[in-house]
Biopython code that builds the backbone (N, CA, C, O; Angstrom):
import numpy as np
from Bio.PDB.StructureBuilder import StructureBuilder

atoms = [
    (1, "UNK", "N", (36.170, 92.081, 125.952)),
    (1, "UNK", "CA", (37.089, 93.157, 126.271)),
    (1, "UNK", "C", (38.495, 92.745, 125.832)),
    (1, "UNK", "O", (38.911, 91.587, 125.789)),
    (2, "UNK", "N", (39.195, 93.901, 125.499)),
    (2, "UNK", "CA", (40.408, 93.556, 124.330)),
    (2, "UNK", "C", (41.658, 93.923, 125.549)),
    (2, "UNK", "O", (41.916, 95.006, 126.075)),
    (3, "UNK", "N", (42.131, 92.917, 125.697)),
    (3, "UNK", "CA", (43.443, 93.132, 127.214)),
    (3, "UNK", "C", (45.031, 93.374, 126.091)),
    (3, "UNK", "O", (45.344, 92.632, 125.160)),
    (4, "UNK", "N", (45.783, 94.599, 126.555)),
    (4, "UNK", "CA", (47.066, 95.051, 125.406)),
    (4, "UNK", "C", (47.934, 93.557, 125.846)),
    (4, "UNK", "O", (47.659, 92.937, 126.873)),
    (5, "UNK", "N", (48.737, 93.237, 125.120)),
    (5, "UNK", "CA", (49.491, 92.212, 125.240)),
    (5, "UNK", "C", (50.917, 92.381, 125.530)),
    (5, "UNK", "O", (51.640, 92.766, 124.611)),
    (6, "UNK", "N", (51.418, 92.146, 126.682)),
    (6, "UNK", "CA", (52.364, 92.759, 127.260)),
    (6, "UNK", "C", (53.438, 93.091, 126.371)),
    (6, "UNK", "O", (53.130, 93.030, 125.180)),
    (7, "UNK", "N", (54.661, 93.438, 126.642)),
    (7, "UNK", "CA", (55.937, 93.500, 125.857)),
    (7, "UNK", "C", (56.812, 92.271, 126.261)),
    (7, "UNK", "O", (57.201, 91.798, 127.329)),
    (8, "UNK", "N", (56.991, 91.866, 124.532)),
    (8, "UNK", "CA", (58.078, 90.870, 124.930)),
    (8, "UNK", "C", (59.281, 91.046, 125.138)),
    (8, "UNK", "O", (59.877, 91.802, 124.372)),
    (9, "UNK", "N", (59.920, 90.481, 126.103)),
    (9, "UNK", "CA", (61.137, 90.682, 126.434)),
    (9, "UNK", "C", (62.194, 90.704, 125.386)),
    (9, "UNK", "O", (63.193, 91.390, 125.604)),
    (10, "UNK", "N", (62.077, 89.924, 124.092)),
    (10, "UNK", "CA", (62.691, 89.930, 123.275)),
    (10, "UNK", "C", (62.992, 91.159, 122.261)),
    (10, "UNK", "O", (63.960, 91.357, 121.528)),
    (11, "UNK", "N", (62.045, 91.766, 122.440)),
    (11, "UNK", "CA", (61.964, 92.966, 121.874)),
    (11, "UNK", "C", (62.670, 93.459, 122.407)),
    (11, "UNK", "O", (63.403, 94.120, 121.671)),
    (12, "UNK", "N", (62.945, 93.536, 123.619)),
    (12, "UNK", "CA", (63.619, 94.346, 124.386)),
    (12, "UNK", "C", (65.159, 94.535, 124.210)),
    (12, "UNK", "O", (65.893, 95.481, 123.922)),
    (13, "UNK", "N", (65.306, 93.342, 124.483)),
    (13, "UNK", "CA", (66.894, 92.847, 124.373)),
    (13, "UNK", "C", (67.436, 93.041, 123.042)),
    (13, "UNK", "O", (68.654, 92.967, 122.878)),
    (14, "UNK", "N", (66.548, 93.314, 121.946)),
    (14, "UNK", "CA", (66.552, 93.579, 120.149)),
    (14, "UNK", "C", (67.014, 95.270, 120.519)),
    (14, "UNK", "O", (68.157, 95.670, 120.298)),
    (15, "UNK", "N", (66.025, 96.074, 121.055)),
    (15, "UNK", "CA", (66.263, 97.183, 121.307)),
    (15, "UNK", "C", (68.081, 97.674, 122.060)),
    (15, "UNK", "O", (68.869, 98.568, 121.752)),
    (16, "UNK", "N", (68.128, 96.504, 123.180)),
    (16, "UNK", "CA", (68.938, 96.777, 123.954)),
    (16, "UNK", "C", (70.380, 96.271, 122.866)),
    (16, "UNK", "O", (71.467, 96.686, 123.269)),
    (17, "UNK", "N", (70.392, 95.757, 122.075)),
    (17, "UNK", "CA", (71.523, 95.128, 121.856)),
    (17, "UNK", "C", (71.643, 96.146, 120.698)),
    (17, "UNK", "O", (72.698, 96.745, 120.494)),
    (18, "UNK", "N", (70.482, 96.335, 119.911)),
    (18, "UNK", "CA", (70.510, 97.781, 118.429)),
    (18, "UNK", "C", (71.799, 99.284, 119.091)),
    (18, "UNK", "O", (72.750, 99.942, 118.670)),
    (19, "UNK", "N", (70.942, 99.130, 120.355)),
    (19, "UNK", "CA", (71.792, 100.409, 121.069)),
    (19, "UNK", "C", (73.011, 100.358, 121.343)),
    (19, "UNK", "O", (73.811, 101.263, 121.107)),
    (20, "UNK", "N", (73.289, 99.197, 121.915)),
    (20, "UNK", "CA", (74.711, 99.041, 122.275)),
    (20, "UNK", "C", (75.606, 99.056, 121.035)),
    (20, "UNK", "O", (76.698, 99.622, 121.088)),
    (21, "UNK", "N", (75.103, 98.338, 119.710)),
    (21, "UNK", "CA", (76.209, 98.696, 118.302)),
    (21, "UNK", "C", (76.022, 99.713, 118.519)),
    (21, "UNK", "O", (76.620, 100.356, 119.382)),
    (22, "UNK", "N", (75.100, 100.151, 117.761)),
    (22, "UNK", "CA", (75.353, 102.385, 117.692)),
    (22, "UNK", "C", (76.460, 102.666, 118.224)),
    (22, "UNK", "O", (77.330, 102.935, 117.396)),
    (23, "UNK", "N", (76.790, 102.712, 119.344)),
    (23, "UNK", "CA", (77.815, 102.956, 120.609)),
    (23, "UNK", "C", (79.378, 102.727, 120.187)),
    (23, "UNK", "O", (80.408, 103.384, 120.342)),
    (24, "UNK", "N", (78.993, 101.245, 119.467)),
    (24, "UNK", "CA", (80.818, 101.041, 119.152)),
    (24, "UNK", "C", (80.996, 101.362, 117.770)),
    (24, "UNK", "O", (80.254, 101.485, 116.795)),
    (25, "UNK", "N", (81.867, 101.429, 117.935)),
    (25, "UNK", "CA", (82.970, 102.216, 116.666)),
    (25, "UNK", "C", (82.989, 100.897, 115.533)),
    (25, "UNK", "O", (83.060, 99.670, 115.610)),
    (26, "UNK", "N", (82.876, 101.967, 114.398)),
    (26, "UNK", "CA", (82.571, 101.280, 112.647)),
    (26, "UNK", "C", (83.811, 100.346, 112.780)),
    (26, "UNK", "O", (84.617, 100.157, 113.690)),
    (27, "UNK", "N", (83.721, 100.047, 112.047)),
    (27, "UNK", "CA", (84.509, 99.398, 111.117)),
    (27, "UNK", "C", (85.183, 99.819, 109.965)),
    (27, "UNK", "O", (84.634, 99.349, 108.969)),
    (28, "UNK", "N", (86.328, 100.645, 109.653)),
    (28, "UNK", "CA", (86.946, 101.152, 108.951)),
    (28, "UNK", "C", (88.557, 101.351, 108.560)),
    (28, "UNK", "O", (89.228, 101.669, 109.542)),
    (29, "UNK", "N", (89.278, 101.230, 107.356)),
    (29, "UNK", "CA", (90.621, 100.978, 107.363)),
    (29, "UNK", "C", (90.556, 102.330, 106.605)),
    (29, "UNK", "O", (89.518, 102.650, 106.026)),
    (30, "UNK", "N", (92.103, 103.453, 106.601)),
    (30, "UNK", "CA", (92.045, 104.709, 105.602)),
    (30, "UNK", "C", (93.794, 103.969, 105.857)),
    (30, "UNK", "O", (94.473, 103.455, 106.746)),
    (31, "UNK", "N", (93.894, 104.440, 104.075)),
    (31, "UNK", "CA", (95.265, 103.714, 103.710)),
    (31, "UNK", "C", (95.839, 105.074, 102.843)),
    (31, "UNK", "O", (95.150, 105.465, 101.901)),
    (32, "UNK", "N", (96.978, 105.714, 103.141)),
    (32, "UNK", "CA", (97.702, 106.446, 102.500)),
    (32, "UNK", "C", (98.689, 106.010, 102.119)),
    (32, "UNK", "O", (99.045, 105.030, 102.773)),
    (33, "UNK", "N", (99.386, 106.307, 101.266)),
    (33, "UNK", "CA", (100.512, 105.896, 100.532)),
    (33, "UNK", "C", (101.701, 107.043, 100.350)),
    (33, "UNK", "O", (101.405, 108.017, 99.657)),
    (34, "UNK", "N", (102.720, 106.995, 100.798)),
    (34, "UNK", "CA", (103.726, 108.300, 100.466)),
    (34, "UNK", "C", (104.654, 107.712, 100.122)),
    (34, "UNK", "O", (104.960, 106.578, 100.490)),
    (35, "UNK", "N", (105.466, 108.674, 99.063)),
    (35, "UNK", "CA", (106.232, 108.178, 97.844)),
    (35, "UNK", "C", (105.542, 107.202, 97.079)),
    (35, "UNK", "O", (104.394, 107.236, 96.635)),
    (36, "UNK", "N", (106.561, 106.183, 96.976)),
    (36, "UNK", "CA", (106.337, 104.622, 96.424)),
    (36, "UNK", "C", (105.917, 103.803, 97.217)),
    (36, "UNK", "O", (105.773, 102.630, 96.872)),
    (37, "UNK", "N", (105.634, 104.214, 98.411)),
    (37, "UNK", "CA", (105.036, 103.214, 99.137)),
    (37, "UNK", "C", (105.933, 102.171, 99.489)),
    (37, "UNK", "O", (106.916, 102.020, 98.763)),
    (38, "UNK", "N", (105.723, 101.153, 100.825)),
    (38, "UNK", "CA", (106.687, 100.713, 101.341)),
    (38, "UNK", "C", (107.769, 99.371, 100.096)),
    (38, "UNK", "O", (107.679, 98.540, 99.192)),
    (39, "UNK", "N", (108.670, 100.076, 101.010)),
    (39, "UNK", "CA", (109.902, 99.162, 100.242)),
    (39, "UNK", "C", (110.584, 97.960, 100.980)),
    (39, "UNK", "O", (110.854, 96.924, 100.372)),
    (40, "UNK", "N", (110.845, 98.130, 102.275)),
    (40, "UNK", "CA", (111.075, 97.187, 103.396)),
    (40, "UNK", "C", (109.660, 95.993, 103.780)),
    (40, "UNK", "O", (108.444, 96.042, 103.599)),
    (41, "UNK", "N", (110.474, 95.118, 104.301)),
    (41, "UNK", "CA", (108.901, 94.118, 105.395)),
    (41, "UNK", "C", (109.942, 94.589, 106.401)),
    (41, "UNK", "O", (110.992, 94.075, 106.789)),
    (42, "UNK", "N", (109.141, 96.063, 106.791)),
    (42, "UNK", "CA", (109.465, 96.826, 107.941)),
    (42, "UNK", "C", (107.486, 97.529, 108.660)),
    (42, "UNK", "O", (106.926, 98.554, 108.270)),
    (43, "UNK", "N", (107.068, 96.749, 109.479)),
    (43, "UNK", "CA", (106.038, 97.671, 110.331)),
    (43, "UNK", "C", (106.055, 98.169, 111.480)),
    (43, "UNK", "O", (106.441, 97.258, 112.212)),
    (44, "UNK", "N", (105.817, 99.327, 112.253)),
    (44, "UNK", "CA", (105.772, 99.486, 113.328)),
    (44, "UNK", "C", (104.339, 100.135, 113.523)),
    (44, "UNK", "O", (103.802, 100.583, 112.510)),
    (45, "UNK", "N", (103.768, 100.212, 114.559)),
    (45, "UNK", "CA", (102.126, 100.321, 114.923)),
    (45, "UNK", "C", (102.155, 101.313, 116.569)),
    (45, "UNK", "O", (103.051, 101.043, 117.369)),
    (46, "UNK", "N", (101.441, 102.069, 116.808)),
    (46, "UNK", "CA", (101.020, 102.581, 117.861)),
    (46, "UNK", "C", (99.184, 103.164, 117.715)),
    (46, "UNK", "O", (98.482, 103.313, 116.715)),
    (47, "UNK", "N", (98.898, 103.369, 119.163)),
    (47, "UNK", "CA", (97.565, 103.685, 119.173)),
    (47, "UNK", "C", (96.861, 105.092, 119.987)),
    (47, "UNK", "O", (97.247, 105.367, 121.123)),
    (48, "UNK", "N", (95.942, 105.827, 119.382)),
    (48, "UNK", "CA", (95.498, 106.879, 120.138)),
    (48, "UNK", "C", (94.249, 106.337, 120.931)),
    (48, "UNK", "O", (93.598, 105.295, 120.852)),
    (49, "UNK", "N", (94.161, 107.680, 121.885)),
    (49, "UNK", "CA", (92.541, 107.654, 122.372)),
    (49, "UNK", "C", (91.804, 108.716, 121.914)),
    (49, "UNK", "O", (92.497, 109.732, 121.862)),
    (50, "UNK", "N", (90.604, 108.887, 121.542)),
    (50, "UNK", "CA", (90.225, 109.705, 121.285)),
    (50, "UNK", "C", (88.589, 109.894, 121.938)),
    (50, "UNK", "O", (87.731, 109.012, 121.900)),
    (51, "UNK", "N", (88.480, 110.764, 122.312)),
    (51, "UNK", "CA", (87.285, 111.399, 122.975)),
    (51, "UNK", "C", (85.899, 112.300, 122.504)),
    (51, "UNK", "O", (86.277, 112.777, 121.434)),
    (52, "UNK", "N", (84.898, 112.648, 122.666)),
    (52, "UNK", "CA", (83.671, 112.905, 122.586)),
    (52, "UNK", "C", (83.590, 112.371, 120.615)),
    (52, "UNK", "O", (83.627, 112.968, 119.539)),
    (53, "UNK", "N", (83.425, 110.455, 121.241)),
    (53, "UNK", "CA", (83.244, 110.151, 119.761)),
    (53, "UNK", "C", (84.046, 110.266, 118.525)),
    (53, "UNK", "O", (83.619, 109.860, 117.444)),
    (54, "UNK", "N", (85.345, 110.881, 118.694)),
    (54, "UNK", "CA", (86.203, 110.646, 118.199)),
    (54, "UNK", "C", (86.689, 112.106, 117.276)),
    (54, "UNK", "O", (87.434, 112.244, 116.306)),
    (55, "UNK", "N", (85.686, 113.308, 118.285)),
    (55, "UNK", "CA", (86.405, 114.454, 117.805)),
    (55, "UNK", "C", (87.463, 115.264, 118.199)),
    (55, "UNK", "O", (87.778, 116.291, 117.598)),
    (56, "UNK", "N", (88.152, 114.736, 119.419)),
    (56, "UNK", "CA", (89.197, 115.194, 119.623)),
    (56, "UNK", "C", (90.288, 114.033, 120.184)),
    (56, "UNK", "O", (89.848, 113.325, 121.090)),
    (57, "UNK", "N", (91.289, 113.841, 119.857)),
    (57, "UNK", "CA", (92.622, 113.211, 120.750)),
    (57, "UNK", "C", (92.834, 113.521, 121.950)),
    (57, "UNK", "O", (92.699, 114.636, 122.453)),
    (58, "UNK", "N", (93.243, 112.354, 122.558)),
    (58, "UNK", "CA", (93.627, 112.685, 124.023)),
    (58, "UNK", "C", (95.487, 112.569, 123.811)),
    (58, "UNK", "O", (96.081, 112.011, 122.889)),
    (59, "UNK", "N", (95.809, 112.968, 124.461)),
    (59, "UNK", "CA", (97.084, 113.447, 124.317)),
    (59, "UNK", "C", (97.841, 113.454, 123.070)),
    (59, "UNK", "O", (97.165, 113.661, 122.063)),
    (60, "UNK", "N", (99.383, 113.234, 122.875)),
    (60, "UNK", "CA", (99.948, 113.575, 121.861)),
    (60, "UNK", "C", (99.254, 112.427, 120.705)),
    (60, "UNK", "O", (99.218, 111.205, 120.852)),
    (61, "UNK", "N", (98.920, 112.934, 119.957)),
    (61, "UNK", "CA", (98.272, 111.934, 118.853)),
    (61, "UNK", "C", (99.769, 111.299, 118.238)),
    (61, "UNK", "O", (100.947, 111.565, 118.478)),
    (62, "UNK", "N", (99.094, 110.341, 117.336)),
    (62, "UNK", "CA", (100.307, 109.659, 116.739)),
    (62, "UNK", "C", (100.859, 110.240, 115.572)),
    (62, "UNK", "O", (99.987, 110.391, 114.716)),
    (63, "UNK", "N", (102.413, 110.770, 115.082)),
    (63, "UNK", "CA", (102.775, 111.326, 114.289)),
    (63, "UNK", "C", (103.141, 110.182, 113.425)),
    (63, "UNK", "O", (103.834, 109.287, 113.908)),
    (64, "UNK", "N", (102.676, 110.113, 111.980)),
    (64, "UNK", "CA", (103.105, 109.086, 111.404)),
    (64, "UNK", "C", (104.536, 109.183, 110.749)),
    (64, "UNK", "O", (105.315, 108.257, 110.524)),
    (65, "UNK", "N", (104.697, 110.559, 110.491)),
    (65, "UNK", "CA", (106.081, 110.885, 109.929)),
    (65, "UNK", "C", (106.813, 110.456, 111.069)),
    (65, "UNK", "O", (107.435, 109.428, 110.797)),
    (66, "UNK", "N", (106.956, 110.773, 112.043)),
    (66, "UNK", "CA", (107.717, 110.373, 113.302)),
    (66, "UNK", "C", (107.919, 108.473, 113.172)),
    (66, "UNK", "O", (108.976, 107.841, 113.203)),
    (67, "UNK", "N", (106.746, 108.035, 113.052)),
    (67, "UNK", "CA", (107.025, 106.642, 113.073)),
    (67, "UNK", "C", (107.506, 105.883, 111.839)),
    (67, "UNK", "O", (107.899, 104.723, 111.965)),
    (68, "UNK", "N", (107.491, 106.509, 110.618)),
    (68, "UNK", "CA", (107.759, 106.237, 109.398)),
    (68, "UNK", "C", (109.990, 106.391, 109.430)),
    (68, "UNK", "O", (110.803, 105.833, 108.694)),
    (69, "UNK", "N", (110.232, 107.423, 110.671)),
    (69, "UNK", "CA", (111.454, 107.568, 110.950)),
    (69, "UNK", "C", (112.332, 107.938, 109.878)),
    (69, "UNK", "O", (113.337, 107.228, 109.851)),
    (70, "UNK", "N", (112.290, 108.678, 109.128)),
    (70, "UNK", "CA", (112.928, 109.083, 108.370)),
    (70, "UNK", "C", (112.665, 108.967, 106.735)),
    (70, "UNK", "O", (113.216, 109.676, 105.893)),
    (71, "UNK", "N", (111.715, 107.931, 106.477)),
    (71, "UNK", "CA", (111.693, 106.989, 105.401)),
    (71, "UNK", "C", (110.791, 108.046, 104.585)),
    (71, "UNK", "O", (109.985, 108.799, 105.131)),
    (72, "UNK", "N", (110.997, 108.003, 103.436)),
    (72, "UNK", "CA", (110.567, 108.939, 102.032)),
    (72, "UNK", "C", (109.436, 107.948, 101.696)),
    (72, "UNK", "O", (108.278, 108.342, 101.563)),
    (73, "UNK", "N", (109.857, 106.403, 101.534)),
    (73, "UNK", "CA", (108.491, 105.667, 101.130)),
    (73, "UNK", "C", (108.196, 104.866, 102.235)),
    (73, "UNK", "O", (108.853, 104.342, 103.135)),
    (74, "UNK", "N", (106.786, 104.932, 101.847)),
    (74, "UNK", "CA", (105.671, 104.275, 103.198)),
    (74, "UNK", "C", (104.084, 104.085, 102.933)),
    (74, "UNK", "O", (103.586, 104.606, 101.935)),
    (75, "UNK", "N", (103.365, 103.402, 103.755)),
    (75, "UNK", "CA", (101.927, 103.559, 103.631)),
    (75, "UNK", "C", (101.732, 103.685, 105.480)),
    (75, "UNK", "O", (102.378, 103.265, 106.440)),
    (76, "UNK", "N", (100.772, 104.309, 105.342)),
    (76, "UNK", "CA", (100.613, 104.776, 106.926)),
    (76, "UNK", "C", (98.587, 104.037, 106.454)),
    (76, "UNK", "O", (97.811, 104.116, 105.502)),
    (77, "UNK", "N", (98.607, 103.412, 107.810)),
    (77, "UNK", "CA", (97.522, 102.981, 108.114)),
    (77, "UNK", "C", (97.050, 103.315, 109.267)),
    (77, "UNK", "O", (97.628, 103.257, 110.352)),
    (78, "UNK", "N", (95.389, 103.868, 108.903)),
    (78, "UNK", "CA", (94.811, 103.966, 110.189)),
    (78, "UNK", "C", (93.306, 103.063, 110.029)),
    (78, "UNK", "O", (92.597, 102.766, 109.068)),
    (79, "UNK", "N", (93.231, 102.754, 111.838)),
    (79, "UNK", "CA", (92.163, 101.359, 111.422)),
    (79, "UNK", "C", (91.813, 100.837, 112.458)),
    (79, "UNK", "O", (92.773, 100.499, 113.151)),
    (80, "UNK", "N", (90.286, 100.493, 113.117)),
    (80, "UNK", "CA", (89.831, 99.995, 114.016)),
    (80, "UNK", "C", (90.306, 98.492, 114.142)),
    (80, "UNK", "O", (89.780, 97.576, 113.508)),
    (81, "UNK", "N", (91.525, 98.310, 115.170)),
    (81, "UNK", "CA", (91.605, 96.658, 114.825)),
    (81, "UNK", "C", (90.749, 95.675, 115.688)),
    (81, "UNK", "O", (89.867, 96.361, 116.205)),
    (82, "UNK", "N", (90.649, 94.661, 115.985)),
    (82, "UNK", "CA", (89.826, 93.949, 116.581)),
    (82, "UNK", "C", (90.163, 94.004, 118.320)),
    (82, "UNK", "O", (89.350, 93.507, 119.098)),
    (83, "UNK", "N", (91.176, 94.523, 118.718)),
    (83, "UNK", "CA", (91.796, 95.011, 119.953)),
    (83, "UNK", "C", (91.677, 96.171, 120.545)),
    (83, "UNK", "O", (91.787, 96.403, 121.749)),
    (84, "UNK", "N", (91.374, 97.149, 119.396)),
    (84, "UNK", "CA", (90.562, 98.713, 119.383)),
    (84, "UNK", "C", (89.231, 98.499, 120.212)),
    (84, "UNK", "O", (88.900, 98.954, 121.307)),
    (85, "UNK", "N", (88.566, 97.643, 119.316)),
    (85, "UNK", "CA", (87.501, 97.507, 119.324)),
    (85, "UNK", "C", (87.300, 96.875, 120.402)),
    (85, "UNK", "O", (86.842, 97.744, 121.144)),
    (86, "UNK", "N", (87.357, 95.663, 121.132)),
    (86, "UNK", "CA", (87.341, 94.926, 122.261)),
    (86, "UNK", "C", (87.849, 96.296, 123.603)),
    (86, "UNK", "O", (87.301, 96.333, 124.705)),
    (87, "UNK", "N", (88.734, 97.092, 123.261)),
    (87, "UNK", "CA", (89.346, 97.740, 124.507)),
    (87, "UNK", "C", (88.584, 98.978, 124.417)),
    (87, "UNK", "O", (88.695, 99.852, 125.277)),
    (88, "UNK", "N", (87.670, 99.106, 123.218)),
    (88, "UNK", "CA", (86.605, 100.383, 123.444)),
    (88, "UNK", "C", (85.203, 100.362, 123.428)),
    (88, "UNK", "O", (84.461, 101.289, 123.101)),
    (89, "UNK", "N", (84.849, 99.073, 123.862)),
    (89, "UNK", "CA", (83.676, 98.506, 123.873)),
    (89, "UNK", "C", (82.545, 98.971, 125.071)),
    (89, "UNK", "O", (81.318, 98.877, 125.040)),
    (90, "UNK", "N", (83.468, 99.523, 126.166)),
    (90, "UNK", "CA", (82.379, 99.736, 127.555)),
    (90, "UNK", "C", (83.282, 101.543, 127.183)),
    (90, "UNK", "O", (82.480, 102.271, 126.597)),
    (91, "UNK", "N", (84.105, 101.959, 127.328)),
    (91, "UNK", "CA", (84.620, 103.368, 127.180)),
    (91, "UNK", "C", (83.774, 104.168, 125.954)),
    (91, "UNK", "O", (83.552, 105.376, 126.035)),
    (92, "UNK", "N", (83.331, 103.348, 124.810)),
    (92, "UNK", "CA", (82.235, 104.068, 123.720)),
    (92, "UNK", "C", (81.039, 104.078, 123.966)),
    (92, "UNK", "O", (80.201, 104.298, 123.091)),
    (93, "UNK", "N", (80.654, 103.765, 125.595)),
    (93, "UNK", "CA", (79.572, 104.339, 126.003)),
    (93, "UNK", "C", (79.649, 105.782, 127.004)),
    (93, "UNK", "O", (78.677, 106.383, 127.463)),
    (94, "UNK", "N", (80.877, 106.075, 127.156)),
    (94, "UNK", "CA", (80.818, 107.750, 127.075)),
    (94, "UNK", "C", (81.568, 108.267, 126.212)),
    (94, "UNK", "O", (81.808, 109.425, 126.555)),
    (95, "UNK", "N", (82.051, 108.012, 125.289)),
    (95, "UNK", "CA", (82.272, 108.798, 124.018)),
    (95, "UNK", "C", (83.546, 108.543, 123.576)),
    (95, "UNK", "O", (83.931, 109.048, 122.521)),
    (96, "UNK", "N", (84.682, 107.405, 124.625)),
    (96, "UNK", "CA", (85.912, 107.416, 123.906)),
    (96, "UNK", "C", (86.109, 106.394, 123.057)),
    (96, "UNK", "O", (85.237, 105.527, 123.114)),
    (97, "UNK", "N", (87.329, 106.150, 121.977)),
    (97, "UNK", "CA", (87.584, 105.023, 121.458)),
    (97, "UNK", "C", (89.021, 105.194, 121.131)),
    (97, "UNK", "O", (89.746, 106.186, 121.058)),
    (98, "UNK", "N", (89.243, 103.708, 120.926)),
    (98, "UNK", "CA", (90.724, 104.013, 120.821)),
    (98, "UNK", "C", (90.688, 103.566, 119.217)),
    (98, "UNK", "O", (89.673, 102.981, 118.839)),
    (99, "UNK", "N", (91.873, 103.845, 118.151)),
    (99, "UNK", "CA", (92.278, 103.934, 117.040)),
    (99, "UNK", "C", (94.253, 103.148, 116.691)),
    (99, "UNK", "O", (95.325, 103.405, 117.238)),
    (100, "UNK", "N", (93.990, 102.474, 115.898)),
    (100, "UNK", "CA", (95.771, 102.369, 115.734)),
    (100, "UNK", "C", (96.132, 102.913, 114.464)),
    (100, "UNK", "O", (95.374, 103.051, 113.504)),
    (101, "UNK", "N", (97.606, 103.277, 114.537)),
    (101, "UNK", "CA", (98.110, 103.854, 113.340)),
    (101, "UNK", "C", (99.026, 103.028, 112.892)),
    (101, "UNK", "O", (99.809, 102.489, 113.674)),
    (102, "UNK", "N", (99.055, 102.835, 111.715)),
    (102, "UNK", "CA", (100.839, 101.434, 111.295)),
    (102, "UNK", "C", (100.907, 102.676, 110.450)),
    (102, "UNK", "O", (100.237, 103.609, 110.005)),
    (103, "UNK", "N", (102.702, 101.879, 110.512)),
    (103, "UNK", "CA", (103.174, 102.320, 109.678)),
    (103, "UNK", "C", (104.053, 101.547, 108.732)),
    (103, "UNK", "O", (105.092, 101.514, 109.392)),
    (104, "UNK", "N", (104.306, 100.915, 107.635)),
    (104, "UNK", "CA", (104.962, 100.047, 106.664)),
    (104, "UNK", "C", (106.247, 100.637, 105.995)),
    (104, "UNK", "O", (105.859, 101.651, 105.416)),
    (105, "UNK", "N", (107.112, 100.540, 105.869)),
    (105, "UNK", "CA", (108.321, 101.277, 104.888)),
    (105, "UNK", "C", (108.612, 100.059, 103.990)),
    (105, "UNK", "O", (109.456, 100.136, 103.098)),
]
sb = StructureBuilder()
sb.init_structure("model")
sb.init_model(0)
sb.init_chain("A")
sb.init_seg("    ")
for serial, (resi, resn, name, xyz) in enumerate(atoms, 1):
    if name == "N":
        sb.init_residue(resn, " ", resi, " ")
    sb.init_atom(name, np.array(xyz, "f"), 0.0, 1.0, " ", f" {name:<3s}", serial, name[0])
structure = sb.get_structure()
């Protein structure tokens, strides 16, 4: 008689740990450039939250023109940093994450 062979726990924890990436947020940098792009070693940085997975902002999102302050040339960066990621690690299991924006002149 043929007895099923239980489940290994390891499997499990393979399963359990597959799920938990899914959950957190990629890995991704989006780099714009306006004008000529920065002219100063001038950066300033702020961060949003964003909700159901990252289709809507929670409050005032970040204006990059606002943080660029006046400046004609710039690169505005947006980008999961490793602090994003660490501070949206248990919150991207109901759907929020947080995001930073730089800005370079």
């Amino acid at each position: 008689m043929h007895h099923p062979r239980p489940r290994s726990p390891r499997g499990l924890n393979l399963a359990l740990a597959s799920l938990l990436l899914l959950t957190l947020p990629g890995c991704f940098t989006f780099q714009h450039t306006v004008g000529i792009g920065p002219t100063e070693d001038y950066a300033v940085q702020d961060s949003d939250w964003f909700a159901l997975w990252g289709l809507t902002a929670m409050g005032n999102p970040v204006d990059s023109q606002q943080l660029a302050e006046g400046a004609i040339d710039y690169r505005v960066t947006t980008e999961f940093t490793v602090t994003d990621i660490v501070l949206s690690a248990i919150p991207s299991l109901l759907g929020f994450y947080r995001q930073t924006t730089i800005v370079e002149r």
